[in-house]
N, C-alpha and C positions, 0 to 999 in steps of 0.2 A: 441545348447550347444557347438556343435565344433566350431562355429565361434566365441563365447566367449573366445575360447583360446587365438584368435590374436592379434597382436596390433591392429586392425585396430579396434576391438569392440567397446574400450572407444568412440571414436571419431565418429563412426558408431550412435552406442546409443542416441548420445547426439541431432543430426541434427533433423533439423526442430521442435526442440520441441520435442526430446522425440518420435516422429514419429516411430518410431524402435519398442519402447514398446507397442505402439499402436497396431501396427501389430501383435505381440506377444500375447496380449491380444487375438487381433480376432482370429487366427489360434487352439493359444491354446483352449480357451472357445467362439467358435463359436457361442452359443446363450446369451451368456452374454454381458450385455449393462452393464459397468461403468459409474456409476454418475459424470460428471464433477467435483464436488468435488472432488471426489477418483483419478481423474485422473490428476488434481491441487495441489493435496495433494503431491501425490506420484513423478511429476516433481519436488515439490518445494525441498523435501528428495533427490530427486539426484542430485541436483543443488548445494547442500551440499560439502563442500569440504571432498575428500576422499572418500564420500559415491559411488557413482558408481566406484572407483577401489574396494573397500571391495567387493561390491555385488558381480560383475566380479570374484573374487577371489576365490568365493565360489566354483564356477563351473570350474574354472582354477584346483583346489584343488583335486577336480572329478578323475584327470589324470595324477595327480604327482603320482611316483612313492613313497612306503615308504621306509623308510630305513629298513634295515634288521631286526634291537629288532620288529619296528611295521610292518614287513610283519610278522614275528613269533609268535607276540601280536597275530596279524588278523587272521592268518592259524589254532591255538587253539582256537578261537572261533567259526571258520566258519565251521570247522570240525567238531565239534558235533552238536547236533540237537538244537532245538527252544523247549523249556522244557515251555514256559507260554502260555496260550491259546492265539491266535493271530488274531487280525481282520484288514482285507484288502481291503482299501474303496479306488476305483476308478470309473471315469466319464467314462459312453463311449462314449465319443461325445469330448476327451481327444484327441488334435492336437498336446501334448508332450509328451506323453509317451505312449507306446502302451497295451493295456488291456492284448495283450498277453506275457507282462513283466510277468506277475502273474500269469502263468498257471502253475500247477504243483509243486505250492510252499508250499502246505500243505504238499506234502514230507518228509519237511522239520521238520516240527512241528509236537512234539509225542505227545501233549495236547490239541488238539484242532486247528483247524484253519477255520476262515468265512472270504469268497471271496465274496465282494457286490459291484456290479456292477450297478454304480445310471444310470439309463436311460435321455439322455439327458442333461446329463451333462458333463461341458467339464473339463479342469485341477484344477480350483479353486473353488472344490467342496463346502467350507468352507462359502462362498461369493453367489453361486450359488444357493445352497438348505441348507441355512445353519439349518432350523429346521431340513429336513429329516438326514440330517448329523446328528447330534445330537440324533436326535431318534435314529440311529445305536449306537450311544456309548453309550447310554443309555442302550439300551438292553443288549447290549456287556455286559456292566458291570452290567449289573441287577439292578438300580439304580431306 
């Protein structure tokens, strides 16, 4: 995510084919195989003009500072509590983000909060297990 900030990213990204994202894949969701189509698909999307500075952006955006109305927007809502019940679905087999992002976040929420923790799974929960994912928001929502 820090090395998204540089310039060297765009250019980084692009070599060999997208090889960058490659890796990215594997580290992050270590037992997830992409179907060459998904992974045809998704060069052909950044081949795009524009589209990998947007994506870059996203995480550029991460680390910009706000200006002061929206640090004062963001300080009154971060300040008070999490009022709707709230469900917290990570992989632990997750090479981006670390499981212990989420510890102690129920804290936070006076309504409820569910930390699930999918077993062998890595960042792209959605792709990965996408029923049992599903089964979670289902219950969540009692549906």
């Amino acid at each position: 995510m820090f090395f998204f900030q540089t310039r060297l990213a765009e250019t980084a990204v692009q070599l060999n084919d997208f090889a960058f994202l490659d890796r990215l894949w594997r580290e992050w969701s270590p037992g997830y195989v992409r179907p060459p189509t998904d992974r045809s698909a998704l060069n052909d999307t950044f081949r795009q003009p524009g589209v990998l500075t947007q994506a870059l952006a996203y995480y550029r955006q991460l680390f910009t500072p706000p200006s002061e109305s929206q640090a004062q927007a963001l300080e009154a809502r971060a300040s008070g509590p999490i009022a709707v019940p709230s469900l917290y679905l990570h992989g632990t087999n997750d090479g981006c983000m670390s499981t212990q992002l989420s510890e102690g976040m129920e804290a936070a929420c006076t309504n409820g909060f569910e930390r699930v923790m999918m077993p062998g799974v890595g960042h792209f929960l959605h792709l990965e297990q996408p029923g049992a994912l599903l089964g979670h928001v289902l219950r969540f929502l009692k549906c």
